[in-house]
C-alpha positions as YAML, in Angstrom:
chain: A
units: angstrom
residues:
- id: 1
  name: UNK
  ca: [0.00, 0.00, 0.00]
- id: 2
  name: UNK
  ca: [1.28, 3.62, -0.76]
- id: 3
  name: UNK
  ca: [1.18, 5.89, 1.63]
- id: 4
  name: UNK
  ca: [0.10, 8.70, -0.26]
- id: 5
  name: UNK
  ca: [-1.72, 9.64, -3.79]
- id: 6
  name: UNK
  ca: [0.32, 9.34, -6.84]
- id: 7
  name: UNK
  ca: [-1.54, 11.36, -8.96]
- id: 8
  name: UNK
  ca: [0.84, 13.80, -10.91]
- id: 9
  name: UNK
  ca: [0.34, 16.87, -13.36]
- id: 10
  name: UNK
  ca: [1.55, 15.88, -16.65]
- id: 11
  name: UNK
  ca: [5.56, 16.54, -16.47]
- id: 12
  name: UNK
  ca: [5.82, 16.34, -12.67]
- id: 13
  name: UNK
  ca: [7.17, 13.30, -10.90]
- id: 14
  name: UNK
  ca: [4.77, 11.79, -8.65]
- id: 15
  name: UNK
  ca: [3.45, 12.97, -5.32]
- id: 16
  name: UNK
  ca: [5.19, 9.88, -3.79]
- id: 17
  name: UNK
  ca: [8.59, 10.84, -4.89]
- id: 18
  name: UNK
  ca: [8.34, 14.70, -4.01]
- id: 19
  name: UNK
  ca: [7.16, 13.67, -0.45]
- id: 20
  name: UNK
  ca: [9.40, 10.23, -0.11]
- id: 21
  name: UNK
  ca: [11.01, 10.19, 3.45]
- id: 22
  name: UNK
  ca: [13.99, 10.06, 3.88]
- id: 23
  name: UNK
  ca: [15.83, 5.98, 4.46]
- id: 24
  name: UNK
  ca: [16.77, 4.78, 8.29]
- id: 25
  name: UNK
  ca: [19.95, 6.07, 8.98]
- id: 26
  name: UNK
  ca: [20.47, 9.23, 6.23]
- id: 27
  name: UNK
  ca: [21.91, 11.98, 8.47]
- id: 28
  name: UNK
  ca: [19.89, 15.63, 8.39]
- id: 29
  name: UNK
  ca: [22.43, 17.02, 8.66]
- id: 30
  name: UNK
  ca: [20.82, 21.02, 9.14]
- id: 31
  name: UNK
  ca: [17.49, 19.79, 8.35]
- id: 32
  name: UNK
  ca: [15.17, 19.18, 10.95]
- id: 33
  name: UNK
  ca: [13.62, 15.95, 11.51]
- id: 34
  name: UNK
  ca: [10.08, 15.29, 10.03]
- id: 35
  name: UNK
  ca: [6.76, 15.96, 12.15]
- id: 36
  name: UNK
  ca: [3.93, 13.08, 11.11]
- id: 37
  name: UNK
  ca: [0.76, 14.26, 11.44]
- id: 38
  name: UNK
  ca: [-2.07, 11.68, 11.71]
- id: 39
  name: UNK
  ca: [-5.16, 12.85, 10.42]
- id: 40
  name: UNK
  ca: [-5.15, 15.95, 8.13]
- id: 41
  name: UNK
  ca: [-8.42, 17.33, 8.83]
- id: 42
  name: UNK
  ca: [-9.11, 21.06, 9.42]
- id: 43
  name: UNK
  ca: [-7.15, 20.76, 12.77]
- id: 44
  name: UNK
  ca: [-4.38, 18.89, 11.15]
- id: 45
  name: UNK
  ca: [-3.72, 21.59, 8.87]
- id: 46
  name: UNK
  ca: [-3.73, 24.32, 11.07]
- id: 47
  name: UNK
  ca: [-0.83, 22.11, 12.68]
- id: 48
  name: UNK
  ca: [0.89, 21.22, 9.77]
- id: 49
  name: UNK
  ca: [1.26, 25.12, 8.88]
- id: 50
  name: UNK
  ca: [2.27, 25.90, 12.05]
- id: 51
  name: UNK
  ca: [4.92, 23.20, 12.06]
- id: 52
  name: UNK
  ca: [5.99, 24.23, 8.78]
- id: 53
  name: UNK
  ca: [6.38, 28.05, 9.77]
- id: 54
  name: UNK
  ca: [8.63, 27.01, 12.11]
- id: 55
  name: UNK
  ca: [10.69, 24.91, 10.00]
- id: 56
  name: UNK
  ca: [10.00, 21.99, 10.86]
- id: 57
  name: UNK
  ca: [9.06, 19.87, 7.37]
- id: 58
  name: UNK
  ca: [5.92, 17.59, 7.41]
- id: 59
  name: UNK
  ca: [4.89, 14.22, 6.79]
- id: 60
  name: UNK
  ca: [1.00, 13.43, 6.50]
- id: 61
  name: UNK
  ca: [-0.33, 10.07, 7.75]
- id: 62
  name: UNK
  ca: [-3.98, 9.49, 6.05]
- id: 63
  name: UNK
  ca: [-6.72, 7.46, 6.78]
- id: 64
  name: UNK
  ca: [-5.24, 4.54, 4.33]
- id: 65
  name: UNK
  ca: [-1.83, 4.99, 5.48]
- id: 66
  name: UNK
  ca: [0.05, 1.81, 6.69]
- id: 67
  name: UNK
  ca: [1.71, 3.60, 9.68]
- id: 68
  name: UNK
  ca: [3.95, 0.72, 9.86]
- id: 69
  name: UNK
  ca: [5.13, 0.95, 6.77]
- id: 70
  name: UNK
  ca: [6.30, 4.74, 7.11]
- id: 71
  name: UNK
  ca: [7.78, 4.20, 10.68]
- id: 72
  name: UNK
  ca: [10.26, 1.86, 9.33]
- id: 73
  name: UNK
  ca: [11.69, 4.59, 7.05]
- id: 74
  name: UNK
  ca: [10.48, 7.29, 9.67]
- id: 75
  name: UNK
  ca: [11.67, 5.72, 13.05]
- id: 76
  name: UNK
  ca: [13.01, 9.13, 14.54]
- id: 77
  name: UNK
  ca: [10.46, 12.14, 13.84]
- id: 78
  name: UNK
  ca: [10.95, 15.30, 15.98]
- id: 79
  name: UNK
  ca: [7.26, 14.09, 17.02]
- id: 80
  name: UNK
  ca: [4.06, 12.35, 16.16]
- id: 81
  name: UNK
  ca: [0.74, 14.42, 16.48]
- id: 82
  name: UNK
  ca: [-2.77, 12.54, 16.22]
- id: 83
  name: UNK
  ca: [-5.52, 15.12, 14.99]
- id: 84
  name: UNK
  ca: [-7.98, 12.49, 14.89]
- id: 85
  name: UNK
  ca: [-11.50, 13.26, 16.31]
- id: 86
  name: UNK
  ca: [-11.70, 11.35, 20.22]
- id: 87
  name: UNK
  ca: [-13.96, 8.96, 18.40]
- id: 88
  name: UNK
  ca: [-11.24, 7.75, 16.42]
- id: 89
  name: UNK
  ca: [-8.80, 8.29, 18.93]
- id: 90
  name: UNK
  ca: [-8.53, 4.69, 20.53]
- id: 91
  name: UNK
  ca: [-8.12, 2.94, 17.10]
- id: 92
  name: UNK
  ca: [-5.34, 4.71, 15.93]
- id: 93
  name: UNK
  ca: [-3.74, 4.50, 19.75]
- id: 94
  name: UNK
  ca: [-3.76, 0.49, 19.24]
- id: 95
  name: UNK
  ca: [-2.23, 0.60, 15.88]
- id: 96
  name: UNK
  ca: [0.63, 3.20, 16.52]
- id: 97
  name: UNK
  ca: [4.02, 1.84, 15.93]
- id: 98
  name: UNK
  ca: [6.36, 1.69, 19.07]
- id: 99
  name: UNK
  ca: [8.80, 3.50, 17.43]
- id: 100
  name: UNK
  ca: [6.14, 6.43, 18.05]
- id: 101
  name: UNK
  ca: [4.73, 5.87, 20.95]
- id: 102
  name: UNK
  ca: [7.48, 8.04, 23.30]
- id: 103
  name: UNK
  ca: [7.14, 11.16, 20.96]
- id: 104
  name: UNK
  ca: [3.14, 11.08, 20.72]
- id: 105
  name: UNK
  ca: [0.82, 14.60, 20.65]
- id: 106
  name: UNK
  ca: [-2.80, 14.44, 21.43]
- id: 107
  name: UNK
  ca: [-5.22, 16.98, 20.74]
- id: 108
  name: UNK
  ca: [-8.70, 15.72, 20.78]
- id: 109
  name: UNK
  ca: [-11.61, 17.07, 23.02]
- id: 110
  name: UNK
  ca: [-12.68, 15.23, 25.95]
- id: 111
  name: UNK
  ca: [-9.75, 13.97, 26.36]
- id: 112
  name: UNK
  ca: [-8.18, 12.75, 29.84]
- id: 113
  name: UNK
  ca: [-5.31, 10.28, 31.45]
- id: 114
  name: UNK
  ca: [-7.64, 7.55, 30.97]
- id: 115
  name: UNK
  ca: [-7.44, 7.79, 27.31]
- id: 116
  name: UNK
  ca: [-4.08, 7.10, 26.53]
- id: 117
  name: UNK
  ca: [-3.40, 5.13, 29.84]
- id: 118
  name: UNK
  ca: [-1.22, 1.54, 29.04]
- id: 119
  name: UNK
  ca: [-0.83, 3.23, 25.39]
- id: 120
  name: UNK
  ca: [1.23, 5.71, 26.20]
- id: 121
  name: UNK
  ca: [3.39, 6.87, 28.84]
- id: 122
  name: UNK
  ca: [4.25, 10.23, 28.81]
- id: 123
  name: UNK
  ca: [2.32, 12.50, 25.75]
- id: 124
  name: UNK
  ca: [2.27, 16.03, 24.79]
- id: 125
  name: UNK
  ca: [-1.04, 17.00, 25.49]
- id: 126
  name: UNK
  ca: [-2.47, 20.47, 23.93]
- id: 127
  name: UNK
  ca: [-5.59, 21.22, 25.64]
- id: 128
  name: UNK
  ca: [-6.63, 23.17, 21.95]
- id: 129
  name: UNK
  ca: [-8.62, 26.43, 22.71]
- id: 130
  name: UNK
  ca: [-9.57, 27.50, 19.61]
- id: 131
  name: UNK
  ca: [-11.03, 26.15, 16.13]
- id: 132
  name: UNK
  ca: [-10.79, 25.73, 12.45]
- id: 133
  name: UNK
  ca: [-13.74, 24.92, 10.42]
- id: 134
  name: UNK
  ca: [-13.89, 24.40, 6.60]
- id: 135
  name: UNK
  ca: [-13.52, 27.33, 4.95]
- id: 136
  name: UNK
  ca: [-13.30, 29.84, 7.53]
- id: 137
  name: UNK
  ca: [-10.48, 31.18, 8.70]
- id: 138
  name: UNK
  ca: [-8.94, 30.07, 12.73]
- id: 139
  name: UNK
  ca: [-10.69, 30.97, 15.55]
- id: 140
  name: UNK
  ca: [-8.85, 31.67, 18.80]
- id: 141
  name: UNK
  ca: [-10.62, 31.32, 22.02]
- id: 142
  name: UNK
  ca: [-8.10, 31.50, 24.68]
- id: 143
  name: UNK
  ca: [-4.73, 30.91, 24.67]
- id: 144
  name: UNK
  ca: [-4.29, 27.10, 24.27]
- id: 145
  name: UNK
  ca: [-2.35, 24.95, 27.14]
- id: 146
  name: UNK
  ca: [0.15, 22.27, 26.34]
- id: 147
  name: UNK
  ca: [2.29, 19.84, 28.60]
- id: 148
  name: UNK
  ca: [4.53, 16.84, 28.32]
- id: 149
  name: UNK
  ca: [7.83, 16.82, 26.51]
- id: 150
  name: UNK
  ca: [7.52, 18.47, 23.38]
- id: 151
  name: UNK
  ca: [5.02, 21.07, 24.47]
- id: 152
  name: UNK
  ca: [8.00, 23.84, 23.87]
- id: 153
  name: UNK
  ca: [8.50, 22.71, 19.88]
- id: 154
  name: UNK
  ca: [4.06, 22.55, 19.62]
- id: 155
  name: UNK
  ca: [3.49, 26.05, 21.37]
- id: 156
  name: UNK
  ca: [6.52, 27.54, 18.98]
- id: 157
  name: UNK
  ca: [4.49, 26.24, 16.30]
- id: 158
  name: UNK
  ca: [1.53, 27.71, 16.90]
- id: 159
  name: UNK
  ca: [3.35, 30.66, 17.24]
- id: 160
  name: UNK
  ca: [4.73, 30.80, 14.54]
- id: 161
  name: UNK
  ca: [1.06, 30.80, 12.75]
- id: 162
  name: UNK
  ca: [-0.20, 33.71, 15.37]
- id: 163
  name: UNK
  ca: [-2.04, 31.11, 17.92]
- id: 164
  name: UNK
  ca: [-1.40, 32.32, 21.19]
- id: 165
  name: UNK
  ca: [0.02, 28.93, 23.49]
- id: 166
  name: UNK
  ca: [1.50, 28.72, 26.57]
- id: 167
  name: UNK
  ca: [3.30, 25.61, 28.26]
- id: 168
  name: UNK
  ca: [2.65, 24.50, 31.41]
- id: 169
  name: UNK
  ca: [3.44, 22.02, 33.92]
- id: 170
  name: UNK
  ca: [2.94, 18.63, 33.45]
- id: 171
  name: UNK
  ca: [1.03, 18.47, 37.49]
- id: 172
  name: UNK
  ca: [-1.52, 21.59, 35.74]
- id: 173
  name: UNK
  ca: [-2.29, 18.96, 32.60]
- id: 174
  name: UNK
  ca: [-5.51, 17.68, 34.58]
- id: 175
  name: UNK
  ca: [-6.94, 20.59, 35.45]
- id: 176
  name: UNK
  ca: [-6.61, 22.17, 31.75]
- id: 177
  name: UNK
  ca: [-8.06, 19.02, 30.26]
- id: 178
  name: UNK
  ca: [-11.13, 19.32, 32.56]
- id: 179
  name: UNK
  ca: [-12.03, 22.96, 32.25]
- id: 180
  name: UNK
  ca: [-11.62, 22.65, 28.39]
- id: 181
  name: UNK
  ca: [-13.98, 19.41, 29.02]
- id: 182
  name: UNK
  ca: [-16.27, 21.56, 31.07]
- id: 183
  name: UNK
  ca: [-16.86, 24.34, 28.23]
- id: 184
  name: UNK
  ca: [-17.37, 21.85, 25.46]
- id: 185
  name: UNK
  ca: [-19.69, 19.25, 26.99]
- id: 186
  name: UNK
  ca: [-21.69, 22.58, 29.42]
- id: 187
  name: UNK
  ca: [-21.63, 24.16, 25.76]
- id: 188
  name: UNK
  ca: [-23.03, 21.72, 23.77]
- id: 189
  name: UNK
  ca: [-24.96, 19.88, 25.99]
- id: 190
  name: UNK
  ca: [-26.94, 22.56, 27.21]
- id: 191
  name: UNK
  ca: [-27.07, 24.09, 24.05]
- id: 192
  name: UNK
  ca: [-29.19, 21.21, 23.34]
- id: 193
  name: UNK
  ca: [-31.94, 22.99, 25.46]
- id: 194
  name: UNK
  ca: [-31.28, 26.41, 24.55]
- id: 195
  name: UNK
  ca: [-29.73, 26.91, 21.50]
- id: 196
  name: UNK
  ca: [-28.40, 30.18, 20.61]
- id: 197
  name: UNK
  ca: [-24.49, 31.28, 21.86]
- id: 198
  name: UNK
  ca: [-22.48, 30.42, 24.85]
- id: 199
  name: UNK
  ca: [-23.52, 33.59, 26.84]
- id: 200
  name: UNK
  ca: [-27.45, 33.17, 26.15]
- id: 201
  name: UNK
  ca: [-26.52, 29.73, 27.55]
- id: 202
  name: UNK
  ca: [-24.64, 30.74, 30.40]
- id: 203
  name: UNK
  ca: [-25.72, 35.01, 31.26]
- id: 204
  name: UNK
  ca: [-29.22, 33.74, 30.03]
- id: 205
  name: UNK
  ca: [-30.50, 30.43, 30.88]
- id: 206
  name: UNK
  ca: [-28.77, 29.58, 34.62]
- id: 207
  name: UNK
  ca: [-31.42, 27.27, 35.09]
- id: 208
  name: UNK
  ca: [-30.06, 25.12, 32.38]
- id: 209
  name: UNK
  ca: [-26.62, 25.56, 32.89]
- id: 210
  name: UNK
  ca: [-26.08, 25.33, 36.64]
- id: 211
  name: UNK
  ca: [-27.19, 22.50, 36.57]
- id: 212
  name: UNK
  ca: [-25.74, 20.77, 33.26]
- id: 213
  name: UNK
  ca: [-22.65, 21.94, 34.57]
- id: 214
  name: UNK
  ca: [-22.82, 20.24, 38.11]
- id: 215
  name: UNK
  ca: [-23.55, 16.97, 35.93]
- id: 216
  name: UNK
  ca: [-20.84, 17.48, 34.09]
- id: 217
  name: UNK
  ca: [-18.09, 17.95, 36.65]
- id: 218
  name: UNK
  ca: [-19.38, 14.62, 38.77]
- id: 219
  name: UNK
  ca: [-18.85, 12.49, 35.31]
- id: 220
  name: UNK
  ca: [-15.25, 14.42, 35.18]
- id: 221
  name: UNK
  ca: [-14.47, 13.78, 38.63]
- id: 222
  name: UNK
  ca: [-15.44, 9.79, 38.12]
- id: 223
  name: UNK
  ca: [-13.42, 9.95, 35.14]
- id: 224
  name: UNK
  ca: [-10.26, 11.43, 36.50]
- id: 225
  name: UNK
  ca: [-10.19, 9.02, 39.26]
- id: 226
  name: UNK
  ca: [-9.71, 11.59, 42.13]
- id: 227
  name: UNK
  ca: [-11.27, 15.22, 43.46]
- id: 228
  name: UNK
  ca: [-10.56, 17.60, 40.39]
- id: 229
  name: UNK
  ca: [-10.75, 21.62, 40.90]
- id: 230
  name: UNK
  ca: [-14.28, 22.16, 39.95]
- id: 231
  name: UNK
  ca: [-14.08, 26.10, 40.64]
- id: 232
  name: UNK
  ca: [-11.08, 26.39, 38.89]
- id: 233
  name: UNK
  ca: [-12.88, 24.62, 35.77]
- id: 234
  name: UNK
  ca: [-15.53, 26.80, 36.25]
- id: 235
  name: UNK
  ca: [-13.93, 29.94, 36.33]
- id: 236
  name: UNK
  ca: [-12.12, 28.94, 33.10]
- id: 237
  name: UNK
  ca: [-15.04, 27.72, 31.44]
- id: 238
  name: UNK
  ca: [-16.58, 31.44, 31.97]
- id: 239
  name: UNK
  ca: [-13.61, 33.19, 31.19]
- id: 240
  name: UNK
  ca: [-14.08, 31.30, 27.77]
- id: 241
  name: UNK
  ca: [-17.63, 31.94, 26.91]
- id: 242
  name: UNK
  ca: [-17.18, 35.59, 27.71]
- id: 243
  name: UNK
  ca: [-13.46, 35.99, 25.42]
- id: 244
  name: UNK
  ca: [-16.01, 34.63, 22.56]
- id: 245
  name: UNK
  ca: [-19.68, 34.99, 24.07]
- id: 246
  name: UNK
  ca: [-21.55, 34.69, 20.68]
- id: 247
  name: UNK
  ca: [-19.77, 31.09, 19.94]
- id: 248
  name: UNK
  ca: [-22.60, 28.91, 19.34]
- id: 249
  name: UNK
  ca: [-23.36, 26.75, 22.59]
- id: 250
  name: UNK
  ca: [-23.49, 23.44, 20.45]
- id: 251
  name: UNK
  ca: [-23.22, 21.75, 16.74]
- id: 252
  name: UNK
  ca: [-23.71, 18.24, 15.47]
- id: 253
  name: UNK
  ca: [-20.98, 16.33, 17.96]
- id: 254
  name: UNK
  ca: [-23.61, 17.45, 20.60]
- id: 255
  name: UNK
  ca: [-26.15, 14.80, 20.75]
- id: 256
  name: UNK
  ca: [-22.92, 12.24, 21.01]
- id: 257
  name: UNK
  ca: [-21.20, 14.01, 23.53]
- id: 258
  name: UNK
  ca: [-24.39, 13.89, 25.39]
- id: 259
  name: UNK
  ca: [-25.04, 10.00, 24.91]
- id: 260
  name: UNK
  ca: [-21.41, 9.41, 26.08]
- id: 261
  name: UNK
  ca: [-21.75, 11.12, 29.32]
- id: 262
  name: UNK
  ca: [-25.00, 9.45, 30.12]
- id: 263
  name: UNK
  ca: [-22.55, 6.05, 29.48]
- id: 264
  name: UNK
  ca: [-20.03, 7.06, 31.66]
- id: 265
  name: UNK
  ca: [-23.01, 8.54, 34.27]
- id: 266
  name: UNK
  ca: [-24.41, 4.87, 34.04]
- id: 267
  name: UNK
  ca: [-21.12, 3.36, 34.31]
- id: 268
  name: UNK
  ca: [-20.28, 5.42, 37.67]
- id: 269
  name: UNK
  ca: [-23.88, 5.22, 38.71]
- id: 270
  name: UNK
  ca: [-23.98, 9.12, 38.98]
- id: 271
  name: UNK
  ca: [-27.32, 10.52, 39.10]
- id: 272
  name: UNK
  ca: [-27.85, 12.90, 35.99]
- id: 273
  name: UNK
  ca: [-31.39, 14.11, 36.23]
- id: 274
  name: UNK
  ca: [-30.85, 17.04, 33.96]
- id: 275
  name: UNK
  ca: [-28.87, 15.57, 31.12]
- id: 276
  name: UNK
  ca: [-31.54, 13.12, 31.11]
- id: 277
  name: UNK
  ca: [-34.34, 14.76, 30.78]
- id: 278
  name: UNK
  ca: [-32.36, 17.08, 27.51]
- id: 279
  name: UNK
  ca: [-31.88, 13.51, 26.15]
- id: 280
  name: UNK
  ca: [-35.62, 12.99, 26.16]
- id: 281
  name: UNK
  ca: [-35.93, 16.04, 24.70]
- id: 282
  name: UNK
  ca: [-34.10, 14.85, 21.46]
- id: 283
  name: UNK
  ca: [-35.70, 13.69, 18.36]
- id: 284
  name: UNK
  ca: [-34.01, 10.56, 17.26]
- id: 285
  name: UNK
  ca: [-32.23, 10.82, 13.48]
- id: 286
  name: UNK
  ca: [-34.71, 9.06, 11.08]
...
């Protein structure tokens, strides 16, 4: 299988031998190692820019890539970031060569420890606060959080493209993965309810969002395995809705970030009277 298209313009060699990494062993020499990038989505391209403003040159993984294949000619990138959404996050996880596996960057939403526990050791984790849709131009929310060992070469980056990112301790990672969990799921599951933006949601519907909100931060705390800083998320969910208060409150991943919590909810036998009754509310796809 080849791990890209070789379609060609008449009098050009093929896409396969412009992009063809490099063999095991060929010294850089000045030239900095590769970045893979699994999944080139709208998020994945925002990356790969970034990484390629910064020098750094860039090697695409797609969805009928044989990862295998490339690590044995790619064995030593500077690092490996995974773009897919968090539904396809766990498949990709099981398949990634070992080679990989110590140089790893997640992204995804809703993502926590859990996730990438007994796959991975140590990631780089961006906790991403801000977002690219198809033909539009990036969004940026917040300043977005990374940790882990290449969190200096991803925030540079994202620099480098004008996305504010800041690194922080790996002992903060938690905390910024559950108050980015907090907008998203508050967001879009109460959005569900309300409709409209983030601060209609959150200024003008309290009575939906309290208590979505409470919900929310029991799953997180039963998914995090210990007492998490619910204020703190909180506080940095609302400093988010107001830096962007007419983002809309939640899109078409809503209904399955709601049926996912009400799994975990069930799982941890957490009462969710309120997430419930918005799932009621729903008309099922026909």
């Amino acid at each position: 299988m080849t791990h890209m298209s070789t379609f060609s313009a008449p009098n050009t060699p093929p896409l396969t031998t412009i992009f063809q990494p490099p063999r095991a062993g060929v010294a850089w020499g000045t030239v900095k190692p590769q970045v893979v990038i699994v999944g080139m989505g709208e998020m994945g391209g925002v990356f790969a820019r970034g990484f390629l403003g910064a020098g750094y040159p860039v090697y695409p993984v797609l969805r009928d890539t044989a990862m295998a294949e490339i690590a044995q000619s790619m064995p030593d990138p500077a690092l490996v970031m995974i773009t897919v959404g968090e539904d396809d996050l766990a498949g990709v996880l099981a398949e990634l060569p070992e080679t990989w596996r110590g140089r790893t960057v997640l992204i995804q939403n809703e993502l926590l420890p859990r996730d990438w526990k007994g796959l991975l050791d140590k990631p780089t984790v961006a906790s991403v606060w801000f977002e690219k849709k198809q033909g539009t131009p990036v969004k940026v929310i917040i300043p977005t959080p990374v940790a882990g060992p290449r969190a200096d070469l991803v925030a540079t980056a994202l620099g480098s493209i004008g996305i504010p990112a800041e690194v922080i301790p790996e002992s903060e990672l938690v905390d910024a993965l559950v108050a980015k969990n907090c907008y998203i799921l508050t967001a879009n599951i109460g959005g569900l309810r309300s409709g409209g933006t983030v601060s209609e949601l959150w200024d003008g519907n309290p009575a939906i969002a309290e208590p979505v909100v409470s919900e929310v931060l029991d799953i997180q705390e039963y998914l995090v395995g210990s007492p998490i800083d619910r204020e703190g998320a909180v506080a940095a969910m609302v400093t988010a809705f107001e830096a962007d208060p007419d983002h809309g409150a939640t899109g078409r991943s809503a209904p399955r970030r709601l049926e996912r919590a009400r799994r975990h909810a069930a799982d941890a036998g957490i009462d969710i009277p309120t997430l419930d009754a918005i799932a009621a509310e729903q008309i099922p796809n026909t």
